[in-house]
C-alpha positions in Angstrom: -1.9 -7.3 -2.2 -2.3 -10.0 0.0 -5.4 -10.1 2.1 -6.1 -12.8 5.5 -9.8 -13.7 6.1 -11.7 -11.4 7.4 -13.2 -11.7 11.2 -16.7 -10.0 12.5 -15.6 -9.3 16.2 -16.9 -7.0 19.4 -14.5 -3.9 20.0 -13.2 -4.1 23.8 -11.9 -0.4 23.3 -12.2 2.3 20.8 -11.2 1.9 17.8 -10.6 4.0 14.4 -12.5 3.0 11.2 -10.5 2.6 8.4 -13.0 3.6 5.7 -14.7 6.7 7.3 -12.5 7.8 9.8 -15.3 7.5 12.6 -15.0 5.8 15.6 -15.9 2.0 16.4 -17.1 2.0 20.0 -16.7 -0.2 23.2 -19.7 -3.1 22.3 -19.9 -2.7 18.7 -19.2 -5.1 16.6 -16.6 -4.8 13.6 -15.2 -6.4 10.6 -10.9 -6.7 11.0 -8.6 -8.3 8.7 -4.8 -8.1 8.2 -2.7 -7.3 4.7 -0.3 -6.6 3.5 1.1 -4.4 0.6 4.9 -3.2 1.1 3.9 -3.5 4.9 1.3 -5.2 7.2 -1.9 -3.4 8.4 -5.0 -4.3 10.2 -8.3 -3.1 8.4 -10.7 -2.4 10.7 -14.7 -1.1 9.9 -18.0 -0.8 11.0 -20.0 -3.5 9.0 -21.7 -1.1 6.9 -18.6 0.7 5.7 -16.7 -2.6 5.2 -20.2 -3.5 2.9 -19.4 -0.5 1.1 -15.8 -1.2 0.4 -16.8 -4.4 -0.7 -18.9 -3.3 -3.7 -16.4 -0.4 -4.5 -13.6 -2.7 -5.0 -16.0 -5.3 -6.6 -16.7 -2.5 -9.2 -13.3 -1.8 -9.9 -11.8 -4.8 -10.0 -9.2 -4.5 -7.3 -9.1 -4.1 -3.3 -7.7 -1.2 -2.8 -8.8 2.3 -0.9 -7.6 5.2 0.7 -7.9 5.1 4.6 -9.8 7.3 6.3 -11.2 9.3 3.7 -14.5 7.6 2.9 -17.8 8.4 3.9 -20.3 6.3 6.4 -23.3 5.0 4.7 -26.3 7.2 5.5 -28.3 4.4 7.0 -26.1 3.6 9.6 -25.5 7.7 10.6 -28.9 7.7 10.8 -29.2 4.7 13.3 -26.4 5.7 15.6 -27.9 9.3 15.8 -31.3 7.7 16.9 -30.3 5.5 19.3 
């Protein structure tokens, strides 16, 4: 699997994260980044969940997950319910 550099930028519209499945909003800032395996796609997560993809693919050795069907990290649920 190939894998470009990965960019921190500020969503203009909504957007669907690709590790939970929850959206990114207008304003908040997200980590993108094409690849491609058989096809291209565009990764896109809120910075905790692409932290958490991070260290499961660190731990098995490969970067690879199944869309959408993560969870968020507690922390940040518990942010974005406050505030």
């Amino acid at each position: 699997m190939f894998c470009a550099e990965t960019e921190t930028v500020k969503a203009r519209k909504p957007h669907t994260c690709t590790w939970c499945g929850q959206q990114i909003n207008p304003g908040d800032t997200y980590k993108r980044w094409n690849s491609v395996d058989g096809k291209w796609f565009t990764n896109k997560m809120h910075p905790e969940c692409h932290e958490a993809c991070d260290d499961e693919c660190r731990e098995w050795g490969e970067y690879e997950y199944t869309p959408y069907t993560n969870e968020r990290p507690e922390k940040a649920k518990q942010g974005a319910e406050n505030g």
